[in-house]
C-alpha positions in Angstrom: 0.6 29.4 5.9 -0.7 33.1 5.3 -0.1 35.6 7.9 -3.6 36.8 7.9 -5.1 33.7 9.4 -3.0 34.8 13.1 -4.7 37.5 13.0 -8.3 36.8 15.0 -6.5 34.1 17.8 -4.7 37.3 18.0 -7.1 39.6 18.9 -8.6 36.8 21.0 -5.8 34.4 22.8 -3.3 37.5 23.5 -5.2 37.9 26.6 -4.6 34.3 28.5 -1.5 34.1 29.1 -0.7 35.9 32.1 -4.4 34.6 33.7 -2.6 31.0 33.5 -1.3 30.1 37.1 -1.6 26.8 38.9 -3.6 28.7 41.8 -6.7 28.4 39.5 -7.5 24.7 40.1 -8.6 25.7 43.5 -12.4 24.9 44.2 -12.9 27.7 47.0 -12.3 31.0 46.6 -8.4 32.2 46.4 -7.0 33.0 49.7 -5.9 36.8 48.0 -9.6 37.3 46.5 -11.8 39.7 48.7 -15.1 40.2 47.3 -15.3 42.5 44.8 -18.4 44.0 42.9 -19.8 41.6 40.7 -17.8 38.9 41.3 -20.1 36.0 39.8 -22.1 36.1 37.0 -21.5 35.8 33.3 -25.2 38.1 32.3 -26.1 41.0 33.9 -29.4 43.3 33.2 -28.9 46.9 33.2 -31.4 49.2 33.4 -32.3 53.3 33.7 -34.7 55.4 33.5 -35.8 56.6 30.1 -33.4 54.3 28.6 -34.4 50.6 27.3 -33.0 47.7 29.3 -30.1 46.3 28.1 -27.8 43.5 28.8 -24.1 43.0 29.7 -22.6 39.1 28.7 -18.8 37.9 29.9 -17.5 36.0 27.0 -14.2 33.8 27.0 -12.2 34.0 23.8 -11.7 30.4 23.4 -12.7 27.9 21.1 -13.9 25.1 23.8 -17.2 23.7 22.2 -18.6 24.1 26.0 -18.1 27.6 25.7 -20.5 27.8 22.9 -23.1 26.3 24.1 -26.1 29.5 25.5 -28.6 28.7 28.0 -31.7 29.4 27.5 -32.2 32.8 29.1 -28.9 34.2 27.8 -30.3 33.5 24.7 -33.9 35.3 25.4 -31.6 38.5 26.5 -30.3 37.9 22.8 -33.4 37.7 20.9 -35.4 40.6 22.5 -32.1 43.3 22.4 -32.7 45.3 18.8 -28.5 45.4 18.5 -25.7 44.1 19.2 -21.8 45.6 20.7 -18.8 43.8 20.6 -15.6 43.9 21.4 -14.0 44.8 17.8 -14.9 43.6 14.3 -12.7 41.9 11.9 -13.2 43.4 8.5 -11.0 43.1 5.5 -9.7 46.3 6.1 -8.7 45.7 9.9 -7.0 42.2 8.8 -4.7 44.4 6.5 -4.2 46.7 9.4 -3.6 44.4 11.8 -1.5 42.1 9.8 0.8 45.1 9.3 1.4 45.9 12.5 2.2 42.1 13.6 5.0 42.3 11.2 8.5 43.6 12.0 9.7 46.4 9.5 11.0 44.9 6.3 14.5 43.8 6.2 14.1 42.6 10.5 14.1 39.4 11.2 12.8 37.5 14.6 15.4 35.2 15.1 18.2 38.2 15.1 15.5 40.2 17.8 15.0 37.3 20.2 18.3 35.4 19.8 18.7 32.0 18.2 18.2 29.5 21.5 15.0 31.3 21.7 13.9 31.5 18.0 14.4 27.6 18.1 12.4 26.7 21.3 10.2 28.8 19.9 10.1 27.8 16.0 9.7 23.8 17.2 6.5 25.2 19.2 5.4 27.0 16.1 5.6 23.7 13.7 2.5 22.5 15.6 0.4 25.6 14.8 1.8 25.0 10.8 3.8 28.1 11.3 7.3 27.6 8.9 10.3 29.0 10.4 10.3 31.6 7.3 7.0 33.1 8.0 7.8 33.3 12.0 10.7 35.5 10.9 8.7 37.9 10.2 6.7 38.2 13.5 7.5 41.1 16.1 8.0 39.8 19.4 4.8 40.2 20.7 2.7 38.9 17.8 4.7 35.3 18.0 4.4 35.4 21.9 0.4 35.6 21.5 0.2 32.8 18.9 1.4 30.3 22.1 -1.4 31.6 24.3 -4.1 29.0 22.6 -3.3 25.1 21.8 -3.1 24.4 18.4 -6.4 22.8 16.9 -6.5 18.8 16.1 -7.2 17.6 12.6 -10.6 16.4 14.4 -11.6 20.1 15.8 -10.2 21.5 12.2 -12.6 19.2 10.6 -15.3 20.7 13.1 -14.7 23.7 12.7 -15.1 25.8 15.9 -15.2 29.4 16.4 -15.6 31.7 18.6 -18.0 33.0 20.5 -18.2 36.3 20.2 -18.0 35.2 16.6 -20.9 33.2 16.9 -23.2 36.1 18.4 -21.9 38.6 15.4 -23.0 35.9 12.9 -26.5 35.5 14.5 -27.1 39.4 14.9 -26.4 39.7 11.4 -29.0 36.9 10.6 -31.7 38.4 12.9 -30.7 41.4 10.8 -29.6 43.4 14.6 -26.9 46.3 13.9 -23.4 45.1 15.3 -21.0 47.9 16.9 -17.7 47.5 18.0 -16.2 49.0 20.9 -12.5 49.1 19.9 -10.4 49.0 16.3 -8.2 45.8 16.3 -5.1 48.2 15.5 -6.0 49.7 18.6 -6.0 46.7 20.7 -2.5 45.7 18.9 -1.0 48.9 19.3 -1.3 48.4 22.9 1.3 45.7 22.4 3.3 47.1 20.4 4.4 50.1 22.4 5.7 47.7 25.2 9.5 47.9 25.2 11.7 45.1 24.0 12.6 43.7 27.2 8.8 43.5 27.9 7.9 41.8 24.6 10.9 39.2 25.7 9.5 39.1 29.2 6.4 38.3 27.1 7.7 35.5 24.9 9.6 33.7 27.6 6.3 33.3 29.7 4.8 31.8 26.7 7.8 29.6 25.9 7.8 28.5 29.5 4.1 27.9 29.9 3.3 26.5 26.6 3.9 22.5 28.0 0.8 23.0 30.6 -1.1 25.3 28.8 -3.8 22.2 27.8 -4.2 21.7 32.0 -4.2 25.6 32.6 -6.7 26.6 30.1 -8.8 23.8 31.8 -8.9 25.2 34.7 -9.6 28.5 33.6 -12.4 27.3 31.5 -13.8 25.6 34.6 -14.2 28.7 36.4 -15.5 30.7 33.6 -18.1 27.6 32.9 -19.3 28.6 37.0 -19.2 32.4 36.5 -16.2 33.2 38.7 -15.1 35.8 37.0 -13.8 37.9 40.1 -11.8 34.7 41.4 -10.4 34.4 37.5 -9.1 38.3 38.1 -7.8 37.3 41.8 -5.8 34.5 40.3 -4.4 36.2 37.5 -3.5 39.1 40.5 -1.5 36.8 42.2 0.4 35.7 39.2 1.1 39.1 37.7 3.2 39.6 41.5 6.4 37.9 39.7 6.4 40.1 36.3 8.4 43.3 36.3 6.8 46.7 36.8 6.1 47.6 33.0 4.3 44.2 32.4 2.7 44.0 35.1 1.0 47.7 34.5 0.4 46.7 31.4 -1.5 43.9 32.0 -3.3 45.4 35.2 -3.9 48.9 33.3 -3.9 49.2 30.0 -5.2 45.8 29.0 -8.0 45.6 31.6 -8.6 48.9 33.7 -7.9 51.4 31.4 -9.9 49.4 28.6 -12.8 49.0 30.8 -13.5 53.1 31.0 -13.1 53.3 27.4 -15.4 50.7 26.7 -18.2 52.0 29.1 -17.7 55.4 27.7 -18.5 54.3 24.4 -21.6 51.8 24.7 -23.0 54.3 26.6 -24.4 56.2 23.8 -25.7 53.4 22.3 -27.1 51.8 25.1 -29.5 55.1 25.2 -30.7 54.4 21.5 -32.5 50.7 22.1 -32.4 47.5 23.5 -29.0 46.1 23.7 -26.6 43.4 24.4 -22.9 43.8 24.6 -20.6 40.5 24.4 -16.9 41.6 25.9 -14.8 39.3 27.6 -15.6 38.1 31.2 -12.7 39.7 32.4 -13.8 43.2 32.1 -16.8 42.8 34.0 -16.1 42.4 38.1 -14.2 45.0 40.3 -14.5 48.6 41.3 -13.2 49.6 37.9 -15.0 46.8 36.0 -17.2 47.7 33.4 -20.4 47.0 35.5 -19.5 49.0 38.3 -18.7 52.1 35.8 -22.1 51.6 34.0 -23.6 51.8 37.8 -21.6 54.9 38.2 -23.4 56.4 35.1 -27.0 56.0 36.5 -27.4 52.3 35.7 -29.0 50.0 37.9 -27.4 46.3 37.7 -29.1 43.1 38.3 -27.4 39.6 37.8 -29.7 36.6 35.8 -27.0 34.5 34.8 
């Protein structure tokens, strides 16, 4: 198995992790979640004036066929926007970027980083992904820890071929002939990773190892309150469960992957949100909170209005 085909449940799955926690299966909101702006809702209009309206649309990296499915008036938002902004884009030119920097420098080997009890818990989870023992050698930490974050695929969803959904909207902007822009370069979302120290990248691994036997039940869960647009009780939950990780992950996680993110992101649609109609697809996550990308577009002059 090729290297290069890691790459996108990379970019995608390295997220879910840490937003895992058995707290999720709760029907009512967590007893930790205050209300926060914009707390429920997966599509939001936003609107200023002189500026076109535009739309904002939570997405879950996930292949979950349910997932896929649009209704009706998230797909209207879709047709009338003249372009489309994503997260990132996966050239041919990122994959060769991006596959670079998931490998350890030449002559390294995983096994000798991580230790051998861990290389073979890990390298018996990696057979049912059809990752060899050889070609997980060549992982850095981090990049095998993500690869656990998503179940392997059945022969029955192979033969179905699923994608993504953010996938999925890229494809149909480019058939409705729409302009796709991303917000972020894969190598810079991966380079996020791999400036975590080596005793966070283990931290890493070990919560993957550990969760990987419920991560069918978990993901469930999570889906279910993505499915209802509880985003904000998704970000309470994964809160709570950050508590137990040491300082550097849990700033890392909290910061860099979500906060820190969201003002970049908002600084950069921004000028394109002036230039026509758009919708912007960028995972649900990044949407609720004072520091979530809605409340930052609001700051700006936007005026926000939920219709999904």
């Amino acid at each position: 198995m090729r290297i290069k085909y890691f790459v996108r449940p990379l970019l995608t799955y390295l997220f879910l992790i840490f937003f895992l926690s058995p707290a999720v299966a709760a029907s009512s909101r967590p007893e930790n979640c205050e209300t926060r702006p914009y707390d429920h809702g997966k599509l939001w209009e936003v609107s200023k004036k002189g500026a076109p309206t535009s739309f904002i649309f939570g997405t879950m990296h996930s292949k979950d066929p349910r997932i896929l499915y649009l209704p009706g008036i998230v797909m209207k938002a879709f047709n009338r926007s003249s372009q489309l902004i994503v997260e990132t884009i996966l050239n041919s030119k990122t994959i060769q970027d991006s596959r670079a920097l998931m490998l350890a420098p030449h002559g390294q080997s995983l096994e000798l980083a991580i230790g051998a009890e861990r290389f073979l818990k890990l390298r018996e989870i990696a057979g049912n992904y059809g990752i060899s023992a050889p070609v997980l050698q060549r992982f850095k930490i981090w990049a095998a820890a993500s690869i656990l974050s998503q179940p392997p695929q059945s022969r029955s969803q192979q033969a179905a071929k699923l994608t993504l959904l953010d996938r999925e909207l890229e494809k149909m902007a480019h058939q409705m002939k729409k302009p796709v822009f991303p917000l972020e370069k894969a190598i810079e979302q991966l380079g996020l990773f791999d400036a975590l120290s080596k005793d966070a990248q283990l931290e890493f691994l070990d919560q993957a190892i550990k969760e990987y036997p419920d991560l069918d039940g978990e993901l469930e869960k999570l889906t279910g309150h993505y499915l209802a647009g509880r985003t904000g009780w998704i970000f309470c939950e994964m809160e709570g469960s950050l508590k137990s990780l040491s300082p550097e992950l849990n700033d890392f996680m909290t910061n860099k992957l979500i906060r820190h993110r969201n003002h970049t992101m908002t600084e950069r649609m921004l000028s394109k949100l002036s230039t026509g109609s758009t919708f912007v697809a960028i995972g649900a996550m990044h949407l609720p909170g004072d520091e979530g990308v809605l409340s930052l577009l609001k700051k700006n002059g936007y005026e926000i209005r939920r219709r999904f």
